[in-house]
C-alpha positions in Angstrom: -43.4 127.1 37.3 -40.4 128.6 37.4 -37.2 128.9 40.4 -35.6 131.6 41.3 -32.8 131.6 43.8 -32.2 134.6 46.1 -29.1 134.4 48.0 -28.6 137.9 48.7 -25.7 137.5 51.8 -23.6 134.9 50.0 -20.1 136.3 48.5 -20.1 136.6 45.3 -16.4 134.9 44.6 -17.4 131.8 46.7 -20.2 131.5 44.0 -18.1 131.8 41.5 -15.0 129.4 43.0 -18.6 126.8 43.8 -19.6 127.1 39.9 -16.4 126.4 38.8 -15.4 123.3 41.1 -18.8 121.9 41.0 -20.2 122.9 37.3 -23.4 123.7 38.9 -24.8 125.9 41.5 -24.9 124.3 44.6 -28.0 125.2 46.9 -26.9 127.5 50.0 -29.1 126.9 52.9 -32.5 125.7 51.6 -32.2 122.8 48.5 -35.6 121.8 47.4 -37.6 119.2 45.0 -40.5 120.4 43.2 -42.8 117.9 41.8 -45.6 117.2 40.0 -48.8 114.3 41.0 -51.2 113.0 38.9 -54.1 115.3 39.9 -51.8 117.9 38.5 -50.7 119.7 41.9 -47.1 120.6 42.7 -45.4 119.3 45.4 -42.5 121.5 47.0 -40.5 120.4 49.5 -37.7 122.4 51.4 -35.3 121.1 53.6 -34.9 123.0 56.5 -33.1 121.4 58.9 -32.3 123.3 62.3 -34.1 126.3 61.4 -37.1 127.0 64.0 -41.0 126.4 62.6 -41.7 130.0 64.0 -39.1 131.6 61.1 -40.1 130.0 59.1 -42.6 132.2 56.3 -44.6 131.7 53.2 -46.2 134.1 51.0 -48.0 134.6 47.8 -48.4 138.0 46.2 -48.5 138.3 41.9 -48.2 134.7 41.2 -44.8 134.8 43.1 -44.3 132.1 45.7 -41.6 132.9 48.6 -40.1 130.9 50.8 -38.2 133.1 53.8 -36.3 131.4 56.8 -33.7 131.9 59.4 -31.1 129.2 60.7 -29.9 130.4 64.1 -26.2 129.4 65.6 -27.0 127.3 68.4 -23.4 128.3 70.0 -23.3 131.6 71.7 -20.5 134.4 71.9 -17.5 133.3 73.5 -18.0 129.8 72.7 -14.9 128.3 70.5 -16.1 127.3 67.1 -14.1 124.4 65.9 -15.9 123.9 62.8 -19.0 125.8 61.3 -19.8 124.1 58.3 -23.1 124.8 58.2 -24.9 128.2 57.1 -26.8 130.5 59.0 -28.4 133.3 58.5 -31.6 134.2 56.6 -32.5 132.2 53.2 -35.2 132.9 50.8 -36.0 130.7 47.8 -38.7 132.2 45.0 -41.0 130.4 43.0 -43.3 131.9 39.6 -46.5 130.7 39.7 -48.0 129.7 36.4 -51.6 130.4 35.3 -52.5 126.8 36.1 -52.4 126.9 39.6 -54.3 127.7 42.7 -52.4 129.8 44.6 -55.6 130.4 47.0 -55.3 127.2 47.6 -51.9 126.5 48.5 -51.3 124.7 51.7 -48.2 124.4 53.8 -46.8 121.8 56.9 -43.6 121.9 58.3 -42.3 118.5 60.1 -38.9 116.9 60.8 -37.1 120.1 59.2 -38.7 119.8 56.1 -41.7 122.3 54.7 -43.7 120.9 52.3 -45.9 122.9 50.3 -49.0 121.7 48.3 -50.1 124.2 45.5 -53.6 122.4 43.8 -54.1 123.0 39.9 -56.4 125.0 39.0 -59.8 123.9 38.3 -59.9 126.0 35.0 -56.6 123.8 33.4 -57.5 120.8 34.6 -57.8 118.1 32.0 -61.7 117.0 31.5 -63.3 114.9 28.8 -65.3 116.4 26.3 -68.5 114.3 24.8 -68.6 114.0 21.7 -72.2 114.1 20.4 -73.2 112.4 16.9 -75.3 114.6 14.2 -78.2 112.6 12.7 -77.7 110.6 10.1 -73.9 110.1 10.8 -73.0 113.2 9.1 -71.5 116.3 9.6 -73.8 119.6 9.5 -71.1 122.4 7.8 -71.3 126.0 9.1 -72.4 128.5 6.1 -73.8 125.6 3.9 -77.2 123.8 3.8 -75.6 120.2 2.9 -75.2 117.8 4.9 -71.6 115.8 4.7 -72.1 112.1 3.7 -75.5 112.6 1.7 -76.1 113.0 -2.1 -76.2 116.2 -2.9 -75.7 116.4 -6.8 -79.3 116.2 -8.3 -80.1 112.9 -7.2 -83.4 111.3 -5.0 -81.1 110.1 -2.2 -82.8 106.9 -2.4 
């Protein structure tokens, strides 16, 4: 699975002066943890705080997981803004798929400002035990020939 970050209203030289200062790209708007269980689903979870359930939209189309929100101001025009710290606007957040998931599957609740997304592995690349069945005689029959591993083969009775 791969992440792809689309940021497609945030300046360009404020991404830059943030790389620089920080060494890394901070998230803008929508950081996330993906994660792995044991039954071999991912986990994602996006925090989302202050942004309303209703904008909140997930899709699925050529293995290509989206993520698409919108954080509102909560102060209107004409209001005095002291300090606006926090973005608004619309965020999206992509995610490639991999051939070992069910994306059919997925699932999706939002709670507390956090979406948590459940994508289940698919049943194909799930790990399974194979049997392993014993030939008779504890050898090994070899494709193309008519011996048998582990016997005597070289002119004697076998006896």
């Amino acid at each position: 699975m791969a992440v792809i970050r689309v940021e497609p209203f945030r300046d360009p030289f404020e991404r830059l002066i943030s790389m620089a200062a920080t060494g890394a790209r901070a998230p803008l708007g929508m950081p996330m943890d993906v994660y792995r269980a044991e039954d071999g689903s991912y986990h994602v979870e996006v925090d989302l705080p202050g942004v309303a359930s209703d904008t909140v939209e997930v899709t699925v189309e050529h293995n290509t997981l989206t993520i698409r929100a919108e954080r509102i101001p909560r102060y209107r025009e004409g209001e005095q803004v002291i300090v606006a710290e926090r973005p608004h606007g619309s965020f999206t957040r992509q995610l490639l798929l991999g051939e070992g998931v069910d994306s059919e599957n997925l699932t999706a609740g939002y709670a507390s400002g956090v979406l948590h997304l459940t994508i289940p592995a698919s049943p194909k690349t799930r790990a399974r035990r194979v049997e392993i069945t014993h030939a008779r005689g504890g050898g090994r029959v070899i494709s193309g020939s008519t011996a048998v591993q582990g016997e005597a083969s070289a002119g004697g009775t076998g006896g």
